[in-house]
C-alpha positions as CSV (number, residue, x, y, z in Angstrom):
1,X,13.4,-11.0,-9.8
2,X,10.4,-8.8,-8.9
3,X,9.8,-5.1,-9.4
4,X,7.3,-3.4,-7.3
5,X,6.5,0.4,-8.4
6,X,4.0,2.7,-6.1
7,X,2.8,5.8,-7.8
8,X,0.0,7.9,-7.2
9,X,1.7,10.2,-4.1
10,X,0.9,13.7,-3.9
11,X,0.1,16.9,-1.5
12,X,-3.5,16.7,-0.5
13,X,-5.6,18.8,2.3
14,X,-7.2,17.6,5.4
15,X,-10.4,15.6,4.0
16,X,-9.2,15.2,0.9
17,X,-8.5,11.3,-0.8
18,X,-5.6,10.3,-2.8
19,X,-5.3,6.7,-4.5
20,X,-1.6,4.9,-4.3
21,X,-1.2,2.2,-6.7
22,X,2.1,-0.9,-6.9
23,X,2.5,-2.4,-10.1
24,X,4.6,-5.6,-10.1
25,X,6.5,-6.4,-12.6
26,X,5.7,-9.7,-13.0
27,X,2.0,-11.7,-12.3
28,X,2.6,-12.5,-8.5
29,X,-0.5,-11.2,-7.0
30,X,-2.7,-14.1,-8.1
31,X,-0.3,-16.0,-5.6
32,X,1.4,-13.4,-3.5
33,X,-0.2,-11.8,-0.3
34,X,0.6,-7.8,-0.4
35,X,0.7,-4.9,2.2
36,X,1.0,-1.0,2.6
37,X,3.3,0.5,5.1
38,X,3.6,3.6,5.8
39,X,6.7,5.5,7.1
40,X,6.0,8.8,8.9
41,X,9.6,10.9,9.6
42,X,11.0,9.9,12.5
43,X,9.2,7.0,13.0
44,X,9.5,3.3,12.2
45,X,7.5,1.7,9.3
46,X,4.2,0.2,9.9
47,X,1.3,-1.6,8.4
48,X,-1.5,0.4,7.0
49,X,-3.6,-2.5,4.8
50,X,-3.0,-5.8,3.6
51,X,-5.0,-8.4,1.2
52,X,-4.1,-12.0,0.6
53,X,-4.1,-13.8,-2.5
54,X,-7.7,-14.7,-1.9
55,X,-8.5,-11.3,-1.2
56,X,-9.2,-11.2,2.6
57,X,-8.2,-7.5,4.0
58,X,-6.7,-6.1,6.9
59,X,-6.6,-2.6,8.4
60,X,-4.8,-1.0,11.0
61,X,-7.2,1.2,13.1
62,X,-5.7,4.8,11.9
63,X,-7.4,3.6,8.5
64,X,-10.6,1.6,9.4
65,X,-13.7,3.0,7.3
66,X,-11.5,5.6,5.5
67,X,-8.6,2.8,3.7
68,X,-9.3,0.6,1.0
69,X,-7.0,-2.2,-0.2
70,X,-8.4,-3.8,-3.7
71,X,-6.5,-4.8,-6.6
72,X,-6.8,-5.7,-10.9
73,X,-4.5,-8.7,-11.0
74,X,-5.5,-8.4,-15.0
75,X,-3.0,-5.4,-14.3
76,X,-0.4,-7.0,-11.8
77,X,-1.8,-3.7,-9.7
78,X,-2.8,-3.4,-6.0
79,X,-4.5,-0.2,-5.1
80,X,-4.9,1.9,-1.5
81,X,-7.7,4.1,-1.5
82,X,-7.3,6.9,1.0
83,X,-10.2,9.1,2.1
84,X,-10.7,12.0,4.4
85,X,-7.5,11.9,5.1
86,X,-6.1,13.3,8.2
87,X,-2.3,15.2,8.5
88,X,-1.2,12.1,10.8
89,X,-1.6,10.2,7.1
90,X,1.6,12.2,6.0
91,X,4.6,9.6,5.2
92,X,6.2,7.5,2.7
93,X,4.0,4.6,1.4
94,X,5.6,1.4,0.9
95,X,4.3,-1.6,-1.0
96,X,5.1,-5.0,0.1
97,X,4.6,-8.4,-1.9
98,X,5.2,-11.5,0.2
99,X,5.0,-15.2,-1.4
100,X,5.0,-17.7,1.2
101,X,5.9,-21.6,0.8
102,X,8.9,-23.8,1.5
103,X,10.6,-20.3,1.1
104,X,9.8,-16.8,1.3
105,X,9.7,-14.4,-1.2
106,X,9.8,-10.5,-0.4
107,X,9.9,-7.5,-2.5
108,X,9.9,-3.7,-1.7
109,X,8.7,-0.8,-4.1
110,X,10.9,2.0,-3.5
111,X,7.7,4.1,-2.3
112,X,5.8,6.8,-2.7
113,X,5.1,10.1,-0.6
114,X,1.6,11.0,0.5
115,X,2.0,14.4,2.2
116,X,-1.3,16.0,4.0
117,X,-1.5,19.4,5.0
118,X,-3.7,20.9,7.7
């Protein structure tokens, strides 16, 4: 079994940047592709960032040119780096860790809150 753990959540004014980290418990990331949702109250999760295994990235548009997705797999650690961040930002932060073959593999961190005040 797999252990994700997001940390790096915080209060943080308009404009400000805060870095979210997952740690896995075990080396999947050399292997797995992995995403950051976010959940705002009242509203259904949905996909900030992603990187593949290879290291290709994907952003949703409320992130484009202020979100970065990178990663030390040396650390079994992905990494969102948020800048000038807006109050819309505000929510839960999820980490996701998806292995895909004959089977799929899944794993959840239990998330992390990234509040933004105005």
């Amino acid at each position: 079994q797999v252990q994700l753990v997001e940390s790096g959540g915080g209060l943080v004014q308009a404009g400000g940047s805060l870095r979210l980290s997952c740690t896995a418990s075990r080396n999947i990331f050399t292997i797995a592709s992995m995403a950051w949702y976010r959940q705002a109250p009242g509203k259904q999760r949905e996909l900030v960032a992603a990187i593949t295994s290879g290291g290709s990235t994907n952003y949703a548009d409320s992130g484009k040119g202020r979100f970065t997705i990178s990663g030390d797999n040396a650390k079994n650690t992905k990494y969102l780096q948020m800048n000038s961040q807006k109050p819309e930002d505000t929510g839960v932060y999820y980490c996701n860790g998806v292995i895909q073959g004959i089977r799929q593999y899944k794993w959840w961190g239990q998330g992390t809150q990234d509040t933004v005040s105005s």
